[in-house]
N, CA, C and O atoms as a Tripos MOL2 file, in Angstrom:
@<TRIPOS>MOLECULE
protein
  288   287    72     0     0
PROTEIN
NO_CHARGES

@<TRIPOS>ATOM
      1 N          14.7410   35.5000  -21.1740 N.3       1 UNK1
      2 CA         13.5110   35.0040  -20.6250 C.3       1 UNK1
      3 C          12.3830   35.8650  -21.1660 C.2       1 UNK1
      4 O          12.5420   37.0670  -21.3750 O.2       1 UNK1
      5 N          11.2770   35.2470  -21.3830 N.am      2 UNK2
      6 CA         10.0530   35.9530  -22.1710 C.3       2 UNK2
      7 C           8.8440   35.5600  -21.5070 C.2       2 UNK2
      8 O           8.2930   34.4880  -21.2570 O.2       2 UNK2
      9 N           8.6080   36.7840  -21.3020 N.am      3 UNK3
     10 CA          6.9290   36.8320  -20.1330 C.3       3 UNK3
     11 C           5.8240   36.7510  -21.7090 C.2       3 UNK3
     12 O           6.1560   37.1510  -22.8250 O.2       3 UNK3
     13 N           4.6740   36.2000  -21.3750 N.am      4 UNK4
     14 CA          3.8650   36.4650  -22.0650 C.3       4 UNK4
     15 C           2.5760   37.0000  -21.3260 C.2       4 UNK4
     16 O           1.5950   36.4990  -21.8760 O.2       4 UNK4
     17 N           2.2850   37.6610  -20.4980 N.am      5 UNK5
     18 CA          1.7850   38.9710  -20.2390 C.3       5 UNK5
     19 C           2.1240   39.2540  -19.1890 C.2       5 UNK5
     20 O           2.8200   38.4940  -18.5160 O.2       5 UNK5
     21 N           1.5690   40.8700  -18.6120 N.am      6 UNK6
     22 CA          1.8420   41.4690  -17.2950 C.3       6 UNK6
     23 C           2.1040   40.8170  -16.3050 C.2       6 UNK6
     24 O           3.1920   40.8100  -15.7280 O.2       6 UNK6
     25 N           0.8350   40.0170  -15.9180 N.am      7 UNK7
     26 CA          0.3460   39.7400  -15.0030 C.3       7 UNK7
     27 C           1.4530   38.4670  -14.4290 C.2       7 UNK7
     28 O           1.7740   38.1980  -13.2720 O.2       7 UNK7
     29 N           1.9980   37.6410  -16.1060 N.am      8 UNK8
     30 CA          3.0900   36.8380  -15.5230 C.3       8 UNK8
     31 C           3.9970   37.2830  -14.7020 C.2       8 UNK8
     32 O           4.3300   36.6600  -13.6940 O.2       8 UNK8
     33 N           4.6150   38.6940  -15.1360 N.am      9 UNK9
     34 CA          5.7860   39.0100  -14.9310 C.3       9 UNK9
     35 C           5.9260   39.6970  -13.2020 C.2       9 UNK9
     36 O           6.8020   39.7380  -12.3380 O.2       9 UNK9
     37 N           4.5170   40.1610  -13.3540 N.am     10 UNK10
     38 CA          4.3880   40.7940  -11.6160 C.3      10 UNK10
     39 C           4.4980   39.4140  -10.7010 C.2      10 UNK10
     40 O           5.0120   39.4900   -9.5850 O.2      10 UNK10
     41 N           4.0390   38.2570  -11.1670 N.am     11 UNK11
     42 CA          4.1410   37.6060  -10.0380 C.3      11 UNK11
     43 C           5.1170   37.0000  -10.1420 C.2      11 UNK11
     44 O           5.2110   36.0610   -9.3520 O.2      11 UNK11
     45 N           6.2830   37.2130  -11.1160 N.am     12 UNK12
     46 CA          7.6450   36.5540  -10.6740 C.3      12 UNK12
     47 C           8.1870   37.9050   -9.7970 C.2      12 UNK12
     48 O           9.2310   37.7040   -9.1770 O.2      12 UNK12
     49 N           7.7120   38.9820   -9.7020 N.am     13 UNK13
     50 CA          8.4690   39.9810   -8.6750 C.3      13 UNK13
     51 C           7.7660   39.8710   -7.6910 C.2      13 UNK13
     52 O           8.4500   40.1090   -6.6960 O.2      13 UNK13
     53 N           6.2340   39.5110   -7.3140 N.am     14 UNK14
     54 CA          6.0180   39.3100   -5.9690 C.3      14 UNK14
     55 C           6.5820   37.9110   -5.2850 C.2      14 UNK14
     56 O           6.9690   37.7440   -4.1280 O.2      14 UNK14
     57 N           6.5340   37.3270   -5.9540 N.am     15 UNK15
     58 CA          7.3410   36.0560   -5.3260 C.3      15 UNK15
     59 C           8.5440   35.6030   -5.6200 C.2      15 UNK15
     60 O           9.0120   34.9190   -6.5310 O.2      15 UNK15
     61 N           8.9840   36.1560   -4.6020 N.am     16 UNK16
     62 CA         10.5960   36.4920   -4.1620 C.3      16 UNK16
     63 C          11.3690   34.7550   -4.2510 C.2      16 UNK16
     64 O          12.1200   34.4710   -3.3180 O.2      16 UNK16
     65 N          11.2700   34.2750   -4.7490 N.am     17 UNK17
     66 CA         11.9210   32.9040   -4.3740 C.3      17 UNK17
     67 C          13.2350   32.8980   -4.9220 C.2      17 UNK17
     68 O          13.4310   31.9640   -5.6990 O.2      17 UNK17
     69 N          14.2030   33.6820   -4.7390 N.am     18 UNK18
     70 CA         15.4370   34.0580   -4.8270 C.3      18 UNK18
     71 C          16.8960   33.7130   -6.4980 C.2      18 UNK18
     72 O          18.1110   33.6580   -6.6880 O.2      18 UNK18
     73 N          15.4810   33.5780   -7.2980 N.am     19 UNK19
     74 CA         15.9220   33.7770   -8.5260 C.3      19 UNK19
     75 C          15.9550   35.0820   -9.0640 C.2      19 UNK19
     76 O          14.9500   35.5760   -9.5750 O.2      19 UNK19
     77 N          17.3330   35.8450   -8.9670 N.am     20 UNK20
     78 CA         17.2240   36.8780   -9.4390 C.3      20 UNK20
     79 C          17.2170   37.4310  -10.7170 C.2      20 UNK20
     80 O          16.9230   38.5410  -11.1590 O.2      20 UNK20
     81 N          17.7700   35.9680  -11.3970 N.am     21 UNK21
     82 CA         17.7310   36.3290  -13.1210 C.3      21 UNK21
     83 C          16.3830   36.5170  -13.1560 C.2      21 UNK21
     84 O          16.1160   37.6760  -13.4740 O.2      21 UNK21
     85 N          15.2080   35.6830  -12.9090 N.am     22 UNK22
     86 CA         13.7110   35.4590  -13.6200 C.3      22 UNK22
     87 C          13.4120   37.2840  -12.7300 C.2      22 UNK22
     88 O          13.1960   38.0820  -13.6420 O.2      22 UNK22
     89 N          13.3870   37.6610  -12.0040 N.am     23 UNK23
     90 CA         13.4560   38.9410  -11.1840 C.3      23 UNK23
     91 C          13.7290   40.3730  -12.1580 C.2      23 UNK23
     92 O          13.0330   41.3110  -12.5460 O.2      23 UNK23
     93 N          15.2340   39.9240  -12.3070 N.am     24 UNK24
     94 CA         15.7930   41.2550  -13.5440 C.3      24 UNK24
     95 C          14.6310   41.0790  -14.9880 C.2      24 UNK24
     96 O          13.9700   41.9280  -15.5880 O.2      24 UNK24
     97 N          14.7460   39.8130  -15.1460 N.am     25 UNK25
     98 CA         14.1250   39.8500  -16.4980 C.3      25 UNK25
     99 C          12.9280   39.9700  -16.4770 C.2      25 UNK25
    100 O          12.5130   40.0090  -17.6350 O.2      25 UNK25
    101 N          11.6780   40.0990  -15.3290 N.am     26 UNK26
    102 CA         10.5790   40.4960  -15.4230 C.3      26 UNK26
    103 C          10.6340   41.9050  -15.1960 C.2      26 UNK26
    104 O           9.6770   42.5640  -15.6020 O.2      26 UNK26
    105 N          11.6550   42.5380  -14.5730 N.am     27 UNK27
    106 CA         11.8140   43.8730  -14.5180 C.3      27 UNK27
    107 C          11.8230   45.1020  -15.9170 C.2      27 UNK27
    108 O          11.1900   46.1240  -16.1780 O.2      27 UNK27
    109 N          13.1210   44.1610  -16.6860 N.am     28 UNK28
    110 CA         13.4750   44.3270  -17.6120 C.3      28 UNK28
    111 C          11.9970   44.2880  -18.7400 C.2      28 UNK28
    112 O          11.9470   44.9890  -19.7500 O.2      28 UNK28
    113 N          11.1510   43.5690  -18.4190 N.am     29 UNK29
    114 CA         10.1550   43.0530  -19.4740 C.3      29 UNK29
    115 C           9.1970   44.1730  -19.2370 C.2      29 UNK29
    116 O           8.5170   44.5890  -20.1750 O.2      29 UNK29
    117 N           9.1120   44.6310  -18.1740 N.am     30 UNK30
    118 CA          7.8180   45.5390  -17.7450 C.3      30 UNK30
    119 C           8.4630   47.1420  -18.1370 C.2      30 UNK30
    120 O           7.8840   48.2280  -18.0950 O.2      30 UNK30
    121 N           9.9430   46.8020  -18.5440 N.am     31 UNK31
    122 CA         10.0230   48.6750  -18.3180 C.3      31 UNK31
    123 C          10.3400   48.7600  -20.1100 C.2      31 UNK31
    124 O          10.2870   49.7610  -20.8240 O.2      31 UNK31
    125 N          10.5920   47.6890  -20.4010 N.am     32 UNK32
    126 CA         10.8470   47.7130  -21.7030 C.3      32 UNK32
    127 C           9.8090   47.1250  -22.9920 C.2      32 UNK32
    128 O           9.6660   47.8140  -24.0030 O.2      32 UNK32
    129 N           9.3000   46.1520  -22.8810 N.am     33 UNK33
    130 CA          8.6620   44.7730  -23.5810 C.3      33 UNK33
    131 C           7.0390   45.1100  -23.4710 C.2      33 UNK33
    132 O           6.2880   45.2330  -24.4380 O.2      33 UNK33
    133 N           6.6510   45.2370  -22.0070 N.am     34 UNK34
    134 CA          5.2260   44.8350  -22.1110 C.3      34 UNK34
    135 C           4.4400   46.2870  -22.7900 C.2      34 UNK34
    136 O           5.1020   47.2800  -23.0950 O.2      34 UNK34
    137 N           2.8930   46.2060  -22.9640 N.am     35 UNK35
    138 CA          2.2230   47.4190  -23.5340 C.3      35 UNK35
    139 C           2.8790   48.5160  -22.6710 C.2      35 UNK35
    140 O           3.5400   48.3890  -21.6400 O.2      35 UNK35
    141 N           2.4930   49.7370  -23.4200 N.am     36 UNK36
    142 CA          2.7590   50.9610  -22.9720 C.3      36 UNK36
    143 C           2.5260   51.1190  -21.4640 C.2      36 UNK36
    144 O           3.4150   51.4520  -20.6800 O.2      36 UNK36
    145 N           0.9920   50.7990  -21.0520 N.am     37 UNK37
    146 CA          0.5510   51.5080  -19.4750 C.3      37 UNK37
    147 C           1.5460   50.6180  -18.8370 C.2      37 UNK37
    148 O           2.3140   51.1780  -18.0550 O.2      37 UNK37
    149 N           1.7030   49.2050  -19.0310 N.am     38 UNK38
    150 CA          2.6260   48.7020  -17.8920 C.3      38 UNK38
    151 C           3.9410   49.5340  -18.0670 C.2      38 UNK38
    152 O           4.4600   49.9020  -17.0140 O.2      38 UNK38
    153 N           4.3670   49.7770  -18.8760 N.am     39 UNK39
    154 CA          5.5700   50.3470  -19.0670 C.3      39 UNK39
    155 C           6.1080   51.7810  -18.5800 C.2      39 UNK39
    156 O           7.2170   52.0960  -18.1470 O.2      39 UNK39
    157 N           4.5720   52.7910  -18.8650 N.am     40 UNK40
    158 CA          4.6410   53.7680  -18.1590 C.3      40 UNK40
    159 C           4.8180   53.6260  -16.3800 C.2      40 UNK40
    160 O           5.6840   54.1830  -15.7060 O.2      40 UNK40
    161 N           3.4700   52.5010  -15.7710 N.am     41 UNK41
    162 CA          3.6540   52.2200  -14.6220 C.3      41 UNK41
    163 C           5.0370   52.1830  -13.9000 C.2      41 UNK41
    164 O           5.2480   52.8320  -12.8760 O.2      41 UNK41
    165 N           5.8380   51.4930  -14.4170 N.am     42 UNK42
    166 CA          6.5440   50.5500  -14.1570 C.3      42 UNK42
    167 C           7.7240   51.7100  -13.9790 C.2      42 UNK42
    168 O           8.2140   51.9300  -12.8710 O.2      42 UNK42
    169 N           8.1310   52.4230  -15.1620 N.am     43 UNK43
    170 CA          8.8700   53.4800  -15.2580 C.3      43 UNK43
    171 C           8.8910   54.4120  -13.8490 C.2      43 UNK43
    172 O           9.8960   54.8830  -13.3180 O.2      43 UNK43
    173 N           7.6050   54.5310  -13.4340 N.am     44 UNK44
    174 CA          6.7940   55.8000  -12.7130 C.3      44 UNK44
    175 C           7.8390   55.2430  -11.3560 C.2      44 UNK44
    176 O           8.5960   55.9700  -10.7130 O.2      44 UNK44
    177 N           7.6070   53.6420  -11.1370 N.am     45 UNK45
    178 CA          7.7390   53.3340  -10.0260 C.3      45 UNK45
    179 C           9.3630   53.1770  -10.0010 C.2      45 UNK45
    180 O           9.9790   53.4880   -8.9820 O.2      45 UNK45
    181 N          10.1290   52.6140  -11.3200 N.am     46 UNK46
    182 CA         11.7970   52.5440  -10.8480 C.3      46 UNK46
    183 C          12.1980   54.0810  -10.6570 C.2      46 UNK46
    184 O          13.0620   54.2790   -9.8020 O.2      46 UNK46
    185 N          11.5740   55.4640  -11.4920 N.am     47 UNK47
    186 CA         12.5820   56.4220  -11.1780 C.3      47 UNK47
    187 C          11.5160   57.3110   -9.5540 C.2      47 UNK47
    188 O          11.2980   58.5030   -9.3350 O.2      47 UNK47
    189 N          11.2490   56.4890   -9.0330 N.am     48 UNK48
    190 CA         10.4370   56.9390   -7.5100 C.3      48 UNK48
    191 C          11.6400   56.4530   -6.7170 C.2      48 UNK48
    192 O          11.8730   57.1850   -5.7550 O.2      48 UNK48
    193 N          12.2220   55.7270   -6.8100 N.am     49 UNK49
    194 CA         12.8760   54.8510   -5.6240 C.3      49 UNK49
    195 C          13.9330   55.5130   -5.4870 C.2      49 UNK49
    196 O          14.3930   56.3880   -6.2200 O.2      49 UNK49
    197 N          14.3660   55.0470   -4.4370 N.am     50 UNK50
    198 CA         16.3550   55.2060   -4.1070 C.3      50 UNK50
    199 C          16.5510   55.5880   -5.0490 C.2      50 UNK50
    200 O          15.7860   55.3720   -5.9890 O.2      50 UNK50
    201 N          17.8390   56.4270   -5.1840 N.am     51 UNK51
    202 CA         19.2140   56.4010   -5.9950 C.3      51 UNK51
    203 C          19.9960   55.2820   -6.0620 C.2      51 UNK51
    204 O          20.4880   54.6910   -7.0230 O.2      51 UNK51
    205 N          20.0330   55.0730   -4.7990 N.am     52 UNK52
    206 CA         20.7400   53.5390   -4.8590 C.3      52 UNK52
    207 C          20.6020   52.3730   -5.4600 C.2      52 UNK52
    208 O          21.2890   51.6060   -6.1340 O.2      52 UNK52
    209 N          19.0050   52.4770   -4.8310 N.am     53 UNK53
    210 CA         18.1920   50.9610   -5.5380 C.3      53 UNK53
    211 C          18.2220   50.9720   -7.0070 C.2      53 UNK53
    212 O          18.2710   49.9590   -7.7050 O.2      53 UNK53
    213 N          18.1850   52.3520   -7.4860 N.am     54 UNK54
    214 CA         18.2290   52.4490   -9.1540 C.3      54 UNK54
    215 C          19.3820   51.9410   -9.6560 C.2      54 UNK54
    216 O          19.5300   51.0300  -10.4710 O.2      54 UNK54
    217 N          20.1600   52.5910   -9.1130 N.am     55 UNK55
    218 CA         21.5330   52.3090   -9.4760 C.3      55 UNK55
    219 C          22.0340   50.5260   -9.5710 C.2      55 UNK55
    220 O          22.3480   49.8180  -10.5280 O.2      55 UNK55
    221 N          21.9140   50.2410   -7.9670 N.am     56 UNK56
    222 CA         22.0770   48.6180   -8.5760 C.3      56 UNK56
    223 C          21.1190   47.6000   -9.3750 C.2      56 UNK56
    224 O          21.3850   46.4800   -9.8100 O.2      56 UNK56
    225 N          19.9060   48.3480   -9.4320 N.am     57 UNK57
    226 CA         18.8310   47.6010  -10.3700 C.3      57 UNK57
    227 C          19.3640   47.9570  -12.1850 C.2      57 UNK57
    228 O          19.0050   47.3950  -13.2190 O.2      57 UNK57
    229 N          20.2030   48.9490  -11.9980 N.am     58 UNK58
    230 CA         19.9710   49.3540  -13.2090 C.3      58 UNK58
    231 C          21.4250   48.8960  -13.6380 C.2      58 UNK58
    232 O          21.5510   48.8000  -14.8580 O.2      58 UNK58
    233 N          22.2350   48.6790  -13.0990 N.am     59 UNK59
    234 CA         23.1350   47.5570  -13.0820 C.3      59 UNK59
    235 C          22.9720   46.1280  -13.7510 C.2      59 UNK59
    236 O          23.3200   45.7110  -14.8560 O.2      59 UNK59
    237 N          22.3480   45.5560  -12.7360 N.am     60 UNK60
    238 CA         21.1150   44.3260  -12.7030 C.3      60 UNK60
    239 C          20.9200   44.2550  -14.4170 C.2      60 UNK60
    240 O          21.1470   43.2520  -15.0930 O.2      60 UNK60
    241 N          20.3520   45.8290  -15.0370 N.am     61 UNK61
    242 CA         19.5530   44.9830  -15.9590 C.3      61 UNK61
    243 C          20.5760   45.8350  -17.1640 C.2      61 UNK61
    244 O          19.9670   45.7550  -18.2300 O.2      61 UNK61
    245 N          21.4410   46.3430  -17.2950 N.am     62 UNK62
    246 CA         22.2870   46.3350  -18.0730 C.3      62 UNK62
    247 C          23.3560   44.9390  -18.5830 C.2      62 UNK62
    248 O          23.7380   44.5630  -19.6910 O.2      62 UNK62
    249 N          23.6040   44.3990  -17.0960 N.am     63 UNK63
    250 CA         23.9170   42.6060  -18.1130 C.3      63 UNK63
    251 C          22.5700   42.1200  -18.2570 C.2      63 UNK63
    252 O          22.6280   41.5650  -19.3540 O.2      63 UNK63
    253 N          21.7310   42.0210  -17.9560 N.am     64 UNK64
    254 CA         20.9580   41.0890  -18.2390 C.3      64 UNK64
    255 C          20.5480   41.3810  -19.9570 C.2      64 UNK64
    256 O          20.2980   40.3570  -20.5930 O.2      64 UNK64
    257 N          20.4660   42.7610  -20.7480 N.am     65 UNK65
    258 CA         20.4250   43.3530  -21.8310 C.3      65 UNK65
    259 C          21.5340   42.5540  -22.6690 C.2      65 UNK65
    260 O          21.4110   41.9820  -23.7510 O.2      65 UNK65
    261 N          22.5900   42.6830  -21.8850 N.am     66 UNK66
    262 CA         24.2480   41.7940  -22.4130 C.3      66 UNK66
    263 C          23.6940   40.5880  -23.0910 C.2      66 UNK66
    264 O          23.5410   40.4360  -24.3030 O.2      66 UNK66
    265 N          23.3080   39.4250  -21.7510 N.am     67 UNK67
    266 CA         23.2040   38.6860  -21.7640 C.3      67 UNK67
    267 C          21.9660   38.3540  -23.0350 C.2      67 UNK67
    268 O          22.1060   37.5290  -23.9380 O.2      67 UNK67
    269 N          21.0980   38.9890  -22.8750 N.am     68 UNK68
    270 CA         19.5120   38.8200  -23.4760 C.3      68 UNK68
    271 C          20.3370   38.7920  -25.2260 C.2      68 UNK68
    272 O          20.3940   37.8260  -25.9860 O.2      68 UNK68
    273 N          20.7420   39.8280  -25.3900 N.am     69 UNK69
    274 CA         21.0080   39.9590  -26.5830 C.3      69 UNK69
    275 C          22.1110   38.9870  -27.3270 C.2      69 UNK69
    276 O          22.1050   38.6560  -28.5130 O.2      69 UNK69
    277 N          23.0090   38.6400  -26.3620 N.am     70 UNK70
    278 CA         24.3990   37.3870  -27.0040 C.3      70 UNK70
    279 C          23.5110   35.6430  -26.9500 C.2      70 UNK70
    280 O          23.9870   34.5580  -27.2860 O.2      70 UNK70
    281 N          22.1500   35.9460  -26.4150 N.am     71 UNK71
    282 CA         21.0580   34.7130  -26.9150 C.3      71 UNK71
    283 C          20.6090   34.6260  -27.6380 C.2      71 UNK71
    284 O          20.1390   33.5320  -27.9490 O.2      71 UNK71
    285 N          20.3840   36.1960  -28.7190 N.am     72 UNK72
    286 CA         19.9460   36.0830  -29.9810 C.3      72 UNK72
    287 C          20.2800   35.5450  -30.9460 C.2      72 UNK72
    288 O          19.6170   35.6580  -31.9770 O.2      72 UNK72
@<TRIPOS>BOND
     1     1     2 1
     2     2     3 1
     3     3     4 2
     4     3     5 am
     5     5     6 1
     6     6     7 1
     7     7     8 2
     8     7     9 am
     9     9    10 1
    10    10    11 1
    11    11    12 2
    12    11    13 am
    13    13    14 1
    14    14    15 1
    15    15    16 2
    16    15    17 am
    17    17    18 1
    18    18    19 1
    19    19    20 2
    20    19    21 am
    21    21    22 1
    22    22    23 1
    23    23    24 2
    24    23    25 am
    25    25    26 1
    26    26    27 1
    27    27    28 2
    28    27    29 am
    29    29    30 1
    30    30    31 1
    31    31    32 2
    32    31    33 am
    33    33    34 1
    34    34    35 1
    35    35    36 2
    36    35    37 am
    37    37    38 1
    38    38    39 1
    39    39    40 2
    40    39    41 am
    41    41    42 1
    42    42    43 1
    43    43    44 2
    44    43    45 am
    45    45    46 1
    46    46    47 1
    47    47    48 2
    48    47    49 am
    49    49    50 1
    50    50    51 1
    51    51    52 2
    52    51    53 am
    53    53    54 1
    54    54    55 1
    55    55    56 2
    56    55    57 am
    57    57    58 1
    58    58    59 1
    59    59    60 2
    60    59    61 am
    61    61    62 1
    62    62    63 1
    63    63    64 2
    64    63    65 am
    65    65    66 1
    66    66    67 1
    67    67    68 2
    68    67    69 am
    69    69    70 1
    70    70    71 1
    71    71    72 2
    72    71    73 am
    73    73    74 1
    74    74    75 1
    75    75    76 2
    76    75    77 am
    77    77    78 1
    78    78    79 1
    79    79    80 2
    80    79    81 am
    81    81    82 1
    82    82    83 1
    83    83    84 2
    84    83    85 am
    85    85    86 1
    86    86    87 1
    87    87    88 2
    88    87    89 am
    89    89    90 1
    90    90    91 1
    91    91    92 2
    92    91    93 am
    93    93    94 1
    94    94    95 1
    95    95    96 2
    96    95    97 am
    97    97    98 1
    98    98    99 1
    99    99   100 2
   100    99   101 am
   101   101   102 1
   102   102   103 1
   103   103   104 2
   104   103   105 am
   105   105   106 1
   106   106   107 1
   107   107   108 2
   108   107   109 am
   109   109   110 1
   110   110   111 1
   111   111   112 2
   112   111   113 am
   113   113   114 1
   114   114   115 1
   115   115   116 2
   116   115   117 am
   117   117   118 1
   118   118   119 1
   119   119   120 2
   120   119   121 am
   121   121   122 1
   122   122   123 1
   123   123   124 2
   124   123   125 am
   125   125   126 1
   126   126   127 1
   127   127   128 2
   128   127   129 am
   129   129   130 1
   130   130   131 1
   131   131   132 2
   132   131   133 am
   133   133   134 1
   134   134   135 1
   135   135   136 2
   136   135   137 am
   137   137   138 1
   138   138   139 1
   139   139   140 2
   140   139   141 am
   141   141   142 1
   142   142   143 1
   143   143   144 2
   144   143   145 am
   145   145   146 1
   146   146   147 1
   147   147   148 2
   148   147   149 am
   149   149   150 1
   150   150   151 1
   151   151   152 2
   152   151   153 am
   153   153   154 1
   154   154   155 1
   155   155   156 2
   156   155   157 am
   157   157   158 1
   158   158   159 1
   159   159   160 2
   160   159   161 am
   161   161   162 1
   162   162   163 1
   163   163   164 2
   164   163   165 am
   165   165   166 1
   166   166   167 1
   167   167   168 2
   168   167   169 am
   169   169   170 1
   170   170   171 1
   171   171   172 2
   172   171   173 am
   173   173   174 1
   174   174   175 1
   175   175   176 2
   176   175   177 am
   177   177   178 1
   178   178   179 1
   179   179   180 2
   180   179   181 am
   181   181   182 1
   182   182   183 1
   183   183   184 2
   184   183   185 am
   185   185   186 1
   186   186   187 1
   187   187   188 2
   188   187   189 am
   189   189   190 1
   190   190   191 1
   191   191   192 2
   192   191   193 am
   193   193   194 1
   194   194   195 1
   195   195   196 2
   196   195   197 am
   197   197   198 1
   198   198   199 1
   199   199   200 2
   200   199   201 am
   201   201   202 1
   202   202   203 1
   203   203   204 2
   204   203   205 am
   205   205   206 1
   206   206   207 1
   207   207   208 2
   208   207   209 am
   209   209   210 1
   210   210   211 1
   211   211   212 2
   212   211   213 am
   213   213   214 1
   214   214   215 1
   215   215   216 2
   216   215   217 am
   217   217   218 1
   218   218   219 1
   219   219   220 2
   220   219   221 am
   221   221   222 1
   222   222   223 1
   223   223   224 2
   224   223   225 am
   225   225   226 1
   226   226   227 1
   227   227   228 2
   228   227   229 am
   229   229   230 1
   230   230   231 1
   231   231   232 2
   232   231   233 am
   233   233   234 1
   234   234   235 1
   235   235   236 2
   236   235   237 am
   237   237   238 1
   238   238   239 1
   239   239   240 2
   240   239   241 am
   241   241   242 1
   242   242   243 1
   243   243   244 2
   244   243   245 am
   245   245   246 1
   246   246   247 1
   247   247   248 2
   248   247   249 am
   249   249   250 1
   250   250   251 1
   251   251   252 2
   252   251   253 am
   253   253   254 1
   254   254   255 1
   255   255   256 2
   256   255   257 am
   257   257   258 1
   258   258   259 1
   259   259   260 2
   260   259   261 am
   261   261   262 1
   262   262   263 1
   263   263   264 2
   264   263   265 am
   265   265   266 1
   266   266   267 1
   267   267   268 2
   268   267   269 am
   269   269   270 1
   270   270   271 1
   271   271   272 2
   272   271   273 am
   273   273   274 1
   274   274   275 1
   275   275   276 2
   276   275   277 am
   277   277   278 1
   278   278   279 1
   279   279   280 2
   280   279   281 am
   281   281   282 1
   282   282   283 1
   283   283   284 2
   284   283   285 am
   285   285   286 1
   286   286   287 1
   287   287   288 2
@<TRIPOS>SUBSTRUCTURE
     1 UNK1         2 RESIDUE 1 A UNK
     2 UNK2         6 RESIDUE 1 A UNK
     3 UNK3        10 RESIDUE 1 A UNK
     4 UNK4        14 RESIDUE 1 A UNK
     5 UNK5        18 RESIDUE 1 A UNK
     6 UNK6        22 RESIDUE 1 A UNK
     7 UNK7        26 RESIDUE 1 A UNK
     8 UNK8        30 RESIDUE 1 A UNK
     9 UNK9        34 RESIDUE 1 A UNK
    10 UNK10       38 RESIDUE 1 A UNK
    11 UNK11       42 RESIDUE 1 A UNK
    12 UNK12       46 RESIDUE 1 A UNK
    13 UNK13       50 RESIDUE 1 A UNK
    14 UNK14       54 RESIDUE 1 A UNK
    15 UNK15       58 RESIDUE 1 A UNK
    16 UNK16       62 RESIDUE 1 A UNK
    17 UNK17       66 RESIDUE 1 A UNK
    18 UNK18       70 RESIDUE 1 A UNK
    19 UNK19       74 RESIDUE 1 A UNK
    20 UNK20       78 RESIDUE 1 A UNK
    21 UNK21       82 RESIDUE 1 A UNK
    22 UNK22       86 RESIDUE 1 A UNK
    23 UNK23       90 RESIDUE 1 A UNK
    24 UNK24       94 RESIDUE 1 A UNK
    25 UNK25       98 RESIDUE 1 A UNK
    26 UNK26      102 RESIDUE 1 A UNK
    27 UNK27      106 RESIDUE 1 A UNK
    28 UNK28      110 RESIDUE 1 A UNK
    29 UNK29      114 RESIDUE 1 A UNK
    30 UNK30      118 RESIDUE 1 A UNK
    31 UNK31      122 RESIDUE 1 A UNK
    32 UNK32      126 RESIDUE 1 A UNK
    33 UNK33      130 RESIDUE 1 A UNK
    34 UNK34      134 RESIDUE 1 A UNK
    35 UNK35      138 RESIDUE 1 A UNK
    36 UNK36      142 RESIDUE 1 A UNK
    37 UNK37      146 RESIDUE 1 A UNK
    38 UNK38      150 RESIDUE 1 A UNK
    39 UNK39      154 RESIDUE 1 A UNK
    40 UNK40      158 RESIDUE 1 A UNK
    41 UNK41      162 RESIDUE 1 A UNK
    42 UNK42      166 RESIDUE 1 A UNK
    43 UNK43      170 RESIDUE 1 A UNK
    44 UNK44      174 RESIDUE 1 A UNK
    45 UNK45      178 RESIDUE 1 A UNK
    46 UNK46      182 RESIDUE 1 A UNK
    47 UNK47      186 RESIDUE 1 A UNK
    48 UNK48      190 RESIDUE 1 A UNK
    49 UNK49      194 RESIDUE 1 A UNK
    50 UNK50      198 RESIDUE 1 A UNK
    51 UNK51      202 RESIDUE 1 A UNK
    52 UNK52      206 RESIDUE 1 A UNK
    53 UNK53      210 RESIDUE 1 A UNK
    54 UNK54      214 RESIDUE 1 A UNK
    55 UNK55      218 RESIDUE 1 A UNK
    56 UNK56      222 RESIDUE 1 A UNK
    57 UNK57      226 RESIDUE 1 A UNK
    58 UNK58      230 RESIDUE 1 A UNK
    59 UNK59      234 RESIDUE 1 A UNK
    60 UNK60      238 RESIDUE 1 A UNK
    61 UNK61      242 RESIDUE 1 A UNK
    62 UNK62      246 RESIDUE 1 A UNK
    63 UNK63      250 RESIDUE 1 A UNK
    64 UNK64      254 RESIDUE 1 A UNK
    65 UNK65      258 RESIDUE 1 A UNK
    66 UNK66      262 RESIDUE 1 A UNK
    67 UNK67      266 RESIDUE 1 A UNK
    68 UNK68      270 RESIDUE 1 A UNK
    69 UNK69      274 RESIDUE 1 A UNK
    70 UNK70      278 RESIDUE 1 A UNK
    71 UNK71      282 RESIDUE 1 A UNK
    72 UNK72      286 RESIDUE 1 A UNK
């Protein structure tokens, strides 16, 4: 899945409507894909959180990397 800017990708994470692929992959897009400041942001905010939450987010976006890449 491919955001074409920030601003897309934040509002597939504020609005929770229980697609978690479009979720990982805006995650994925902001810590990896978008300009630097979102990226720094974004960074700032996954290694703030839980251990936990990291852990299964970072789960989350290790297939989704799987996945992203066996679409190429």
């Amino acid at each position: 899945m491919e955001f074409a800017t920030v601003t897309e990708a934040l509002t597939v994470l504020k609005n929770t409507d229980g697609d978690n692929f479009r979720w990982i992959a805006a995650i994925y897009y902001l810590l990896n894909e978008a300009p630097s400041e979102a990226r720094a942001d974004m960074a700032e905010k996954f290694n703030t959180m839980p251990v936990e939450q990291q852990s299964l987010i970072q789960s989350m976006l290790d297939i989704y990397q799987v996945t992203k890449k066996a679409a190429q």
